[in-house]
C-alpha positions in Angstrom: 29.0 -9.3 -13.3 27.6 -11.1 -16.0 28.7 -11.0 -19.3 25.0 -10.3 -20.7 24.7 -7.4 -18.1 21.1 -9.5 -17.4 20.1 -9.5 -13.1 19.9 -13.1 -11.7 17.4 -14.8 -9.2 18.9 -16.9 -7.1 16.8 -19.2 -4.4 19.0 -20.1 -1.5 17.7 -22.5 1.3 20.0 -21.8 4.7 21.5 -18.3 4.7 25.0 -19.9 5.7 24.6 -21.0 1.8 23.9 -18.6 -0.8 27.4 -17.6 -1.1 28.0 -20.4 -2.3 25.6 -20.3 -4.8 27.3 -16.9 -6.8 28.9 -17.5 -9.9 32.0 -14.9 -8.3 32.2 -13.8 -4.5 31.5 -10.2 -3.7 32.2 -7.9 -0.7 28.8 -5.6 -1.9 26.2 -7.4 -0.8 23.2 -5.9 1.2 21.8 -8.4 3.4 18.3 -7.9 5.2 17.4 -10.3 7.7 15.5 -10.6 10.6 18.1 -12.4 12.3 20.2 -9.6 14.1 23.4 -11.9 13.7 22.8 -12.2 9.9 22.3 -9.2 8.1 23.0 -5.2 8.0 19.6 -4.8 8.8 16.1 -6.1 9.9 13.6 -6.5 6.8 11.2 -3.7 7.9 14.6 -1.0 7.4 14.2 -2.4 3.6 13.1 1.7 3.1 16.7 3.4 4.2 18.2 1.3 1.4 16.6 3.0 -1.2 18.4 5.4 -3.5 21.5 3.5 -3.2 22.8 0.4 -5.7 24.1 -2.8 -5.4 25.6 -5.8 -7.5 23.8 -8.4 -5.2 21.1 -7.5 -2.6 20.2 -10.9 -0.2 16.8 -11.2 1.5 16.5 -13.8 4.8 13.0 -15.3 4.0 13.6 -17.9 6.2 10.7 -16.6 9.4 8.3 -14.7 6.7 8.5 -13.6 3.5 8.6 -9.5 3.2 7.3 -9.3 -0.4 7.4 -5.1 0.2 11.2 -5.2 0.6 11.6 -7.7 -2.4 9.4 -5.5 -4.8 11.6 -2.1 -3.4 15.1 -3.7 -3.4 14.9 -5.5 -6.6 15.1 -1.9 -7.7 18.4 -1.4 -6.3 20.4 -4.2 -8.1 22.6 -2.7 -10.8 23.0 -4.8 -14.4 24.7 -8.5 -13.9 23.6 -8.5 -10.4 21.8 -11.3 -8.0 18.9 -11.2 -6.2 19.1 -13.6 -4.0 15.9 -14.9 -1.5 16.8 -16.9 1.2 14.3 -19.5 2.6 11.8 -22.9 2.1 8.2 -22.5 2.2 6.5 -25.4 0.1 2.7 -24.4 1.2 3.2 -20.8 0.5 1.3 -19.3 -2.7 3.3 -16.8 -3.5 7.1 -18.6 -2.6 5.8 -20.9 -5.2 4.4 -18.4 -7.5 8.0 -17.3 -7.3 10.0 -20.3 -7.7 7.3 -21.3 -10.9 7.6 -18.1 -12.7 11.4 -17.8 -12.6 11.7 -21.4 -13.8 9.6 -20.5 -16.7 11.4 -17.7 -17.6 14.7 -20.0 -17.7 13.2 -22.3 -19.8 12.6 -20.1 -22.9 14.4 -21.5 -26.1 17.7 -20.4 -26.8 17.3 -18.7 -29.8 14.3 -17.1 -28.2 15.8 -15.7 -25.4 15.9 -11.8 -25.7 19.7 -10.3 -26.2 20.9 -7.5 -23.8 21.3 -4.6 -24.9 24.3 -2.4 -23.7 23.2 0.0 -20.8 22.8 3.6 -22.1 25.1 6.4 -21.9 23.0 9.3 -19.8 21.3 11.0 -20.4 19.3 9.4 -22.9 17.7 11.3 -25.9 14.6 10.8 -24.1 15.5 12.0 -20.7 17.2 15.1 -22.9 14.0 15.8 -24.1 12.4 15.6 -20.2 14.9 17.6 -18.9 13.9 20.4 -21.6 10.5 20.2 -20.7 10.7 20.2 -17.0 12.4 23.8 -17.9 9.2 25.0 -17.7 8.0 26.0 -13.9 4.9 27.5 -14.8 3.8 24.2 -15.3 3.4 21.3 -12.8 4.7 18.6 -14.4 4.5 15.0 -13.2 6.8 12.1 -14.1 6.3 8.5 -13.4 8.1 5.4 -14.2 8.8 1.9 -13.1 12.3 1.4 -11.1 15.4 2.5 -13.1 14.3 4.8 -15.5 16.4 7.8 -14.2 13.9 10.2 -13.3 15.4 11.2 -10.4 18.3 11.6 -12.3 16.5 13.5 -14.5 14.5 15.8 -11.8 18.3 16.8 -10.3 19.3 17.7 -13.8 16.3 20.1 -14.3 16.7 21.5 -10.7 20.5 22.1 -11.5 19.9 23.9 -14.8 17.5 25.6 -13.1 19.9 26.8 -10.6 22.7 27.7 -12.9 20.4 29.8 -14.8 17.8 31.3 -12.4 20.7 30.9 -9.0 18.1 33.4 -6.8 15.4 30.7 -7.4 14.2 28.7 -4.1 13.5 25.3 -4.4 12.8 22.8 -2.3 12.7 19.3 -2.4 10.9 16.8 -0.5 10.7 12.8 -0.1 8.9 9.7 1.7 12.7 10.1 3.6 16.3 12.1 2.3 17.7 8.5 1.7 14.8 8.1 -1.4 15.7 11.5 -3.1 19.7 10.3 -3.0 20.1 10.8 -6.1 18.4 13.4 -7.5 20.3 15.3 -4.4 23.5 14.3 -6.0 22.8 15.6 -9.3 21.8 18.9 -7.6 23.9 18.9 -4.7 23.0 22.6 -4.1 19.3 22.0 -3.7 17.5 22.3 0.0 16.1 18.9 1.0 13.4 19.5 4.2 11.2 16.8 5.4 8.2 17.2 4.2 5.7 17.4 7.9 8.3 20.1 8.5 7.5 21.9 4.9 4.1 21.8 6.3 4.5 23.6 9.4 6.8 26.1 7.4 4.6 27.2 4.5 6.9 29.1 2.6 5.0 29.8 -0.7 8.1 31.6 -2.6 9.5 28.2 -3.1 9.0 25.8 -6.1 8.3 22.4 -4.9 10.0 19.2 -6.2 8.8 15.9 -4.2 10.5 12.6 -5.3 8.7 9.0 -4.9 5.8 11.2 -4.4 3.3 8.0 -4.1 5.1 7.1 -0.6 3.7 10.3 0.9 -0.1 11.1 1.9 -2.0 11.8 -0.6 -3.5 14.8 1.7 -0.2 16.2 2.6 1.0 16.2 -1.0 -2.6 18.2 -1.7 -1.5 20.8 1.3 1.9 21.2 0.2 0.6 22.3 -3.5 -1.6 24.3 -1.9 0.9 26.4 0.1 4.1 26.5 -2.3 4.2 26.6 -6.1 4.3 23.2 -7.5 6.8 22.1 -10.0 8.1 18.7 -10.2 6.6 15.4 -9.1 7.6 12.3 -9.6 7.0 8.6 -8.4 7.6 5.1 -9.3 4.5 3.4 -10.6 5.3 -0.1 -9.4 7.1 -1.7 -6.6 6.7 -0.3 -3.3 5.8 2.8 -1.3 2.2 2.2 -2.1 1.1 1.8 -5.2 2.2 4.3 -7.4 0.0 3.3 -10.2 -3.2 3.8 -8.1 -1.7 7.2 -6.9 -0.8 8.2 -10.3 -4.4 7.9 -11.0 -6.0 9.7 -7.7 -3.1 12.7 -7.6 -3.4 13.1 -11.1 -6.9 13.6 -11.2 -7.2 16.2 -8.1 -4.4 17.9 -9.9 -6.2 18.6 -12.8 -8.6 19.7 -11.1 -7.0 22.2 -8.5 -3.8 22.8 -10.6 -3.2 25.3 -13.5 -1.4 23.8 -16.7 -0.6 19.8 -15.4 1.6 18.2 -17.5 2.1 14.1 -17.7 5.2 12.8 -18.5 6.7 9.1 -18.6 10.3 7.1 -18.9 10.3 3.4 -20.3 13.7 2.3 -21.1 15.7 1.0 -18.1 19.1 2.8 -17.5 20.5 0.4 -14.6 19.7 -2.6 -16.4 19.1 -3.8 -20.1 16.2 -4.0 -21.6 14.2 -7.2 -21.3 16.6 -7.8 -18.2 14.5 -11.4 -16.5 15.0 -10.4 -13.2 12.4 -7.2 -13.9 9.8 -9.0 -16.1 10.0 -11.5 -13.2 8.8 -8.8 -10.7 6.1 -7.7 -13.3 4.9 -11.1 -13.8 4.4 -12.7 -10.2 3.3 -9.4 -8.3 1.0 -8.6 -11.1 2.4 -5.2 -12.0 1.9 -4.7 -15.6 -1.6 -4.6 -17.4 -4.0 -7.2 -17.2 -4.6 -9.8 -19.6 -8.2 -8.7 -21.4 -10.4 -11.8 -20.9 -11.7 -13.4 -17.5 -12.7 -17.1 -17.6 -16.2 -15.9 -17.1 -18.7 -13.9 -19.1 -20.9 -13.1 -16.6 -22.3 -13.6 -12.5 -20.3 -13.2 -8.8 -17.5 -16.0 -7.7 -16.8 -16.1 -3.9 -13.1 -18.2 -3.4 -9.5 -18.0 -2.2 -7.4 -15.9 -4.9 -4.8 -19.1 -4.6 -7.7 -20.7 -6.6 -8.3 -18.0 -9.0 -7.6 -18.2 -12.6 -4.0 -16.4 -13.4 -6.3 -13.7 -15.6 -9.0 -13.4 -12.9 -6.6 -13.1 -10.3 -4.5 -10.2 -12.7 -7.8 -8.5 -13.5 -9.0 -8.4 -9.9 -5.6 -7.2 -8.2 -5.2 -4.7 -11.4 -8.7 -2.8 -9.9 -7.7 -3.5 -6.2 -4.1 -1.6 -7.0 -5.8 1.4 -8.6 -8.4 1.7 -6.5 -6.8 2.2 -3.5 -3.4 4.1 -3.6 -1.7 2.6 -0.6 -1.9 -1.1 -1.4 1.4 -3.0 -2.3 2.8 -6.5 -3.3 2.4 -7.6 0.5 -1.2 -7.9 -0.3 -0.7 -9.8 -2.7 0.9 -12.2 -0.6 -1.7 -12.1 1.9 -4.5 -12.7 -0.2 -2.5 -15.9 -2.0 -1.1 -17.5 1.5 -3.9 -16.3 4.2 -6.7 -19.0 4.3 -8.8 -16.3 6.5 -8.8 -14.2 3.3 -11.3 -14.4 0.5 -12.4 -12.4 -2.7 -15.8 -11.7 -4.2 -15.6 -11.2 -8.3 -18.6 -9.7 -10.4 -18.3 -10.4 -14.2 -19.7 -9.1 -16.8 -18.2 -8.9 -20.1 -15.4 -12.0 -19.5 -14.1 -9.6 -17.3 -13.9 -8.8 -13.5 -15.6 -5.2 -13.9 -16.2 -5.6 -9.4 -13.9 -6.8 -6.2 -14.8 -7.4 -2.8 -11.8 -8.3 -0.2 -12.8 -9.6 3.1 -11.5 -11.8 5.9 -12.9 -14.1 8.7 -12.0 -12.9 12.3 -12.5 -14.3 15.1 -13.4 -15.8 17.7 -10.3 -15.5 19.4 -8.7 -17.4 22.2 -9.9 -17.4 25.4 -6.6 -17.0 26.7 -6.2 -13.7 25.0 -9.0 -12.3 25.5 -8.7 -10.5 29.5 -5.1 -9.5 28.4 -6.3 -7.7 24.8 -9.5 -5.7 26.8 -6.8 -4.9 29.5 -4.7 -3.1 26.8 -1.4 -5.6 27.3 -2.1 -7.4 23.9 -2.4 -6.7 20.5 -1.7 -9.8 18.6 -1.6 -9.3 14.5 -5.2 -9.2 12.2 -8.9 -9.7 13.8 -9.1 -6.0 13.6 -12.6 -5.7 14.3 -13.1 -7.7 17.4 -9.7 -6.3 18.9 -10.8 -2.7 18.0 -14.5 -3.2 19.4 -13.0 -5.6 22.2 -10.4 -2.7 23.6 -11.6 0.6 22.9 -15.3 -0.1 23.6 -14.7 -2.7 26.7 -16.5 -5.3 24.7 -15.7 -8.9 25.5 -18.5 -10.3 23.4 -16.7 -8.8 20.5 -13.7 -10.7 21.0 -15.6 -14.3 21.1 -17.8 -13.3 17.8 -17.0 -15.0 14.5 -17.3 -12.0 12.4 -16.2 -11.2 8.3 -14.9 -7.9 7.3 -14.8 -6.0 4.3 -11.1 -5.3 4.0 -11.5 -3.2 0.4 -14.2 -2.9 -2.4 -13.3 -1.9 -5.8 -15.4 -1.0 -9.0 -14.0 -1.0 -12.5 -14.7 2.8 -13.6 -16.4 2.1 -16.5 -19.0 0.5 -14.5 -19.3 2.5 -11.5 -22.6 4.3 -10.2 -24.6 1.5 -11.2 -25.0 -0.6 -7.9 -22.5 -3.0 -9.0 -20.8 -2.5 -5.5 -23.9 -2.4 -3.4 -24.7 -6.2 -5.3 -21.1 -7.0 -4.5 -21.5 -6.1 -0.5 -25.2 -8.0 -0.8 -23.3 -11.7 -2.2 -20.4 -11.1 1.0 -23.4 -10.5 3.5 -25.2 -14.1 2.2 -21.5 -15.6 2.2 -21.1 -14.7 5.7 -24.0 -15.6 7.0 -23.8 -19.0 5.3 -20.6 -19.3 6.7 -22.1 -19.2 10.0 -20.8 -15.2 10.8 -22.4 -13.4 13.1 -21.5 -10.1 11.9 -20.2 -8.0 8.9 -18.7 -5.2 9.6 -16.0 -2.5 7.6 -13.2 -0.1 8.2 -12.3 3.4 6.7 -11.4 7.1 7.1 -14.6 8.3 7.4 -15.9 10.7 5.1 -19.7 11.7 5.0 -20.1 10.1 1.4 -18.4 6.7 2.4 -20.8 6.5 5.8 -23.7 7.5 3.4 -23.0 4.4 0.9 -22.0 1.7 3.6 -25.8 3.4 5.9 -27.1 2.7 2.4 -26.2 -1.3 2.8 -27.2 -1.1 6.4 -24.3 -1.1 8.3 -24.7 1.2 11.1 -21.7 3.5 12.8 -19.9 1.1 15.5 -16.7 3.3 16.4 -15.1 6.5 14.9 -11.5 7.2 16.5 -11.0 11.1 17.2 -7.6 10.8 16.2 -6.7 11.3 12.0 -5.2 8.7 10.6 -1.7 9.8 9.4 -2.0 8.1 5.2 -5.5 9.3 4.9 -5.9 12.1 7.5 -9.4 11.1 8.5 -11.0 9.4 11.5 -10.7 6.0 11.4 -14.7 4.7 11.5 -15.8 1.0 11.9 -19.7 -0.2 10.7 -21.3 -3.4 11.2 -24.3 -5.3 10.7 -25.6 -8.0 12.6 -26.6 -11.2 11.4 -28.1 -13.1 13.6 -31.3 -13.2 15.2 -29.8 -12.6 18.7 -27.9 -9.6 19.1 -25.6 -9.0 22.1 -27.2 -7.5 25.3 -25.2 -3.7 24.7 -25.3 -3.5 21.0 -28.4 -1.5 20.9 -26.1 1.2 23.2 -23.7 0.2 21.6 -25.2 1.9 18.8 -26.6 4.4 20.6 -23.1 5.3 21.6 -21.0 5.0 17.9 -23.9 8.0 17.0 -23.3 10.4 19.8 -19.5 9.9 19.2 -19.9 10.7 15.7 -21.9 13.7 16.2 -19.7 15.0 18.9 -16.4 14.1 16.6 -18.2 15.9 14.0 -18.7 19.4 15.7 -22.5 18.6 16.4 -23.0 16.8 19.9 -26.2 15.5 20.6 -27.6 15.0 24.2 -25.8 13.3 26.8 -24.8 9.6 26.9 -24.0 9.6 30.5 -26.4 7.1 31.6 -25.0 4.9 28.6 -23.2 1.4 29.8 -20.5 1.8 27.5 -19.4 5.0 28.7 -19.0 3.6 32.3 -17.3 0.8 31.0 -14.7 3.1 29.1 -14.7 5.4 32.1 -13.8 2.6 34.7 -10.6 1.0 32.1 -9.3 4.7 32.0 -9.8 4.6 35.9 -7.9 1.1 35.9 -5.2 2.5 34.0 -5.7 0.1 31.1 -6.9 3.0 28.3 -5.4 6.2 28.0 -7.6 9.5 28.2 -6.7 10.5 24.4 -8.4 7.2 23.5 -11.7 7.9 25.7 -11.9 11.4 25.0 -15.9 11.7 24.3 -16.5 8.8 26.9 -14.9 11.1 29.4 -16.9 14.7 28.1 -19.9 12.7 28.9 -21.0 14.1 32.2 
């Protein structure tokens, strides 16, 4: 450990090397790698890690880097420990964003480095205080904080008090999994702990209800699980992983206030695993963009359409700031993506020196001809181009594959500037990008909700697809628009049309008349017939006559 109790960043290039690189050898490590000879587990298991601690966590970014489990296990690294990323990517944005910002942070001055503090004896006097607070169950009460704080330290402490003094009480607690409640279960190792899809096939309404990293849940199921036991405690970390839980701080918060009696907010700032101004967090903060934005833009007014590597470091902070609030479930991959992804662009609207408007959207396709047979047949699904994969397989159009189309990935509105067609004007700039940029269609992606289909009909993009099966994060139908852009359309995208609207309808509750005699319901009928759909996926191709 160090002696300043300060967490290390430590950029190895070979993974047969970083040992090397630590001041003192340990027998702690967690490794994550993607190369099964090389680590305790594969990068995408980053989750089943959480909850625990570790003096030195190394990451194998040697094939891709996984900025998710870097924001998430960061978290896990007690005082004096090592982070330590393993890999070489010169052309990547964000590697260098990385490499740049630590370097910075070694180069402050001496004497104006900041001096750790000694780590805290628990619990603090402000966690006392929580503790005291969360006493109160008539109230729904919900705590966020960045990593380390000790709220789920705190949460087992209130749950065990609770226990000792009310021991008839049920409570039950809930978590994204049981490893990420770990230690709130350990302060209150007489708590029930029930997964929480079974909590809602249980509905047990006696029970107060605790759920821990709340924002790594669906925001519907946490809604359904208020709704059938009494709330109590809820707490998630507001940067990091999981989502993000700053934008779900924002959307839970507000239904709760809505739908819930006497909501109280609560927060933890100082760090108890780490000192205070400990480099390795204000690192994280500072490359992933997690703390607030900086209050000036470079421009006072008008729309910018680039690549966010080119962006500004305020801009680019302003615009991910509304991009994380807005929508609950992004996270630092995205980030990443946007920096390192040439496909990917971003459309700005100023006003004010600052970015009050965000458009995200992508170029996909054409795609191979090589790949396209195997991807209608249902025997690939390479990564991205989800629009002319989607359209392609599910609605047994080729054309769809060999179209150069742009996509509206997300759309975001500064709330102090909504309602006033800000987004419309920021959907109208993409549509002249794209077809400048010789696209041949625009087209979007969402759980469909009648208001959302009512503003994108609104910018003329007409229903394309609506899958009858609810999306697990958002539990609606996953709905794809378009518009074409071009003066020649493709022979079935008048059906094709024709089609997306009966679907709806009959998705909906409300068929229409039938679509029999429609060509894209024998074309979905004869891949079921092929075996290369299954029947759950053509469901209203195959109630059509």
């Amino acid at each position: 450990m160090l002696a300043t109790g300060y967490r290390q960043l430590i950029f190895a290039t070979h993974m047969n090397s970083w040992q090397q690189l630590l001041p003192a050898p340990t027998d702690l490590s967690l490794v994550l790698s993607d190369s099964p000879s090389q680590g305790d587990a594969t990068l995408s298991r980053y989750r089943d890690y959480l909850g625990h601690e570790y003096p030195c966590v190394v990451i194998d970014c040697t094939n891709s880097i996984h900025v998710d489990a870097i924001a998430a296990l960061a978290g896990t690294i007690t005082a004096g420990g090592y982070l330590v990323l393993v890999g070489n990517h010169p052309t990547s944005a964000i590697w260098q964003r990385f490499k740049s910002a630590w370097s910075e942070l070694q180069q402050t001055p001496q004497g104006q480095q900041p001096q750790a503090s000694e780590l805290p004896a628990l619990p603090t006097p402000q966690q006392r205080t929580l503790i005291q607070e969360l006493n109160n169950t008539a109230a729904v009460h919900i705590v966020t904080a960045p990593r380390g704080r000790g709220k789920s330290h705190v949460l087992g402490a209130a749950i065990a008090e609770l226990s000792e003094h009310q021991p008839d009480r049920r409570v039950v607690v809930t978590a994204p999994r049981k490893a990420n409640a770990r230690v709130l279960l350990n302060k209150a190792p007489k708590v029930q702990f029930v997964a929480w899809d079974k909590l809602l096939k249980e509905k047990k309404a006696d029970a107060l209800l605790v759920i821990d990293e709340a924002a790594g849940l669906p925001l519907w199921a946490i809604q359904q699980l208020c709704n059938d036991y009494t709330p109590w405690l809820m707490a998630t970390t507001v940067e990091g992983y999981e989502g993000c839980g700053r934008g779900f701080a924002i959307h839970f918060s507000q239904w709760a206030s809505e739908h819930l009696a006497n909501v109280q907010q609560h927060a933890l700032e100082q760090p108890i695993r780490w000192p205070i101004n400990d480099p390795l967090e204000r690192w994280l903060q500072q490359t992933l963009l997690l703390t607030k934005a900086p209050a000036d833009a470079s421009r006072n007014e008008g729309l910018l359409t680039t690549q966010a590597r080119h962006l500004p470091e305020a801009d680019l902070h302003q615009a991910f700031e509304l991009l994380l609030e807005a929508h609950y479930q992004s996270s630092p991959n995205d980030l990443a993506l946007l920096l390192d992804d040439s496909s990917q662009f971003i459309t700005l609207l100023y006003q004010e020196q600052r970015v009050i408007g965000v458009c995200w959207h992508a170029l996909e396709g054409p795609l191979q001809d090589d790949l396209c047979k195997p991807i209608i047949q249902g025997k690939r699904r390479p990564p991205g181009n989800l629009l002319p994969q989607a359209i392609g397989y599910y609605l047994q159009q080729p054309w769809a594959l060999k179209t150069r189309w742009c996509r509206i990935t997300r759309i975001a509105v500064h709330p102090d500037f909504r309602r006033r067609h800000y987004a419309s004007a920021l959907i109208a700039e993409v549509k002249a990008w794209a077809k400048h940029n010789q696209c041949e269609a625009l087209g979007t992606s969402f759980g469909y909700s009648p208001t959302l289909a009512k503003f994108w009909q609104h910018n003329s993009f007409t229903a394309i697809r609506t899958s009858n099966k609810r999306d697990r994060v958002s539990a609606r139908h996953q709905h794809i628009r378009a518009c074409w852009l071009t003066d020649t359309a493709p022979t079935n995208w008048h059906p094709l049309l024709d089609y997306a609207q009966a679907e709806l309808q009959w998705i909906n509750g409300t068929p229409g008349c039938s679509l029999s005699a429609n060509p894209i319901i024998q074309q979905i009928k004869k891949a079921v017939a092929n075996g290369y759909m299954p029947e759950a996926a053509a469901a209203f191709a195959l109630s059509q006559g």
